[in-house]
N, C-alpha and C positions, 0 to 999 in steps of 0.2 A: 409637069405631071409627077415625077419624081417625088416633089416636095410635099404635095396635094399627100403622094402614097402616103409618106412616112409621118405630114403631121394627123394622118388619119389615125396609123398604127399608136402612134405615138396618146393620143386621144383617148384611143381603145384599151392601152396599157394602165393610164393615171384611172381610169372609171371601174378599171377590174380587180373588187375588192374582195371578192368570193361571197360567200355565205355563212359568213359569222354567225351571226343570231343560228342558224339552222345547228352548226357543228356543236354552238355550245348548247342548244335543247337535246341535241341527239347524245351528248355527253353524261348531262344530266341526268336524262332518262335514263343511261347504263346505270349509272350510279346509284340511282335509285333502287331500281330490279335489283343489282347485287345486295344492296342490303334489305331489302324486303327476302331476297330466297334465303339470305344467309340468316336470317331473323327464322325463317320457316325452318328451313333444313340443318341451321345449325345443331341443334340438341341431338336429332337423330345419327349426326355424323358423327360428332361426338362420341355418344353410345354405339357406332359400329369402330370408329377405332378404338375407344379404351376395352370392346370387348374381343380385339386384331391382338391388342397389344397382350391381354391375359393369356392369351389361348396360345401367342407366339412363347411368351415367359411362365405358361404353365399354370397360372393360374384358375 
């Protein structure tokens, strides 16, 4: 019985590869949105720090 357990676990271990495919689309996807917002939102961030940076140095 013992043996039956462990080459069950044993079985169970070699078959558990995870969910590759899934981790790297869910990676990809970030990847993607960050440069799509950074594409959008970057001019305007931009123009609120270079206009941080005047107002800090007086200009």
């Amino acid at each position: 019985m013992r043996e039956r357990l462990t080459e069950r676990m044993t079985e169970q271990l070699r078959d558990e590869r995870g969910d590759v495919p899934g981790w790297v689309l869910i990676t990809l996807m970030t990847a993607g949105l960050v440069i799509v917002i950074w594409g959008l939102a970057g001019p305007a961030l931009s123009g609120v720090f270079d206009q941080a940076i005047g107002r800090v140095l007086g200009f």
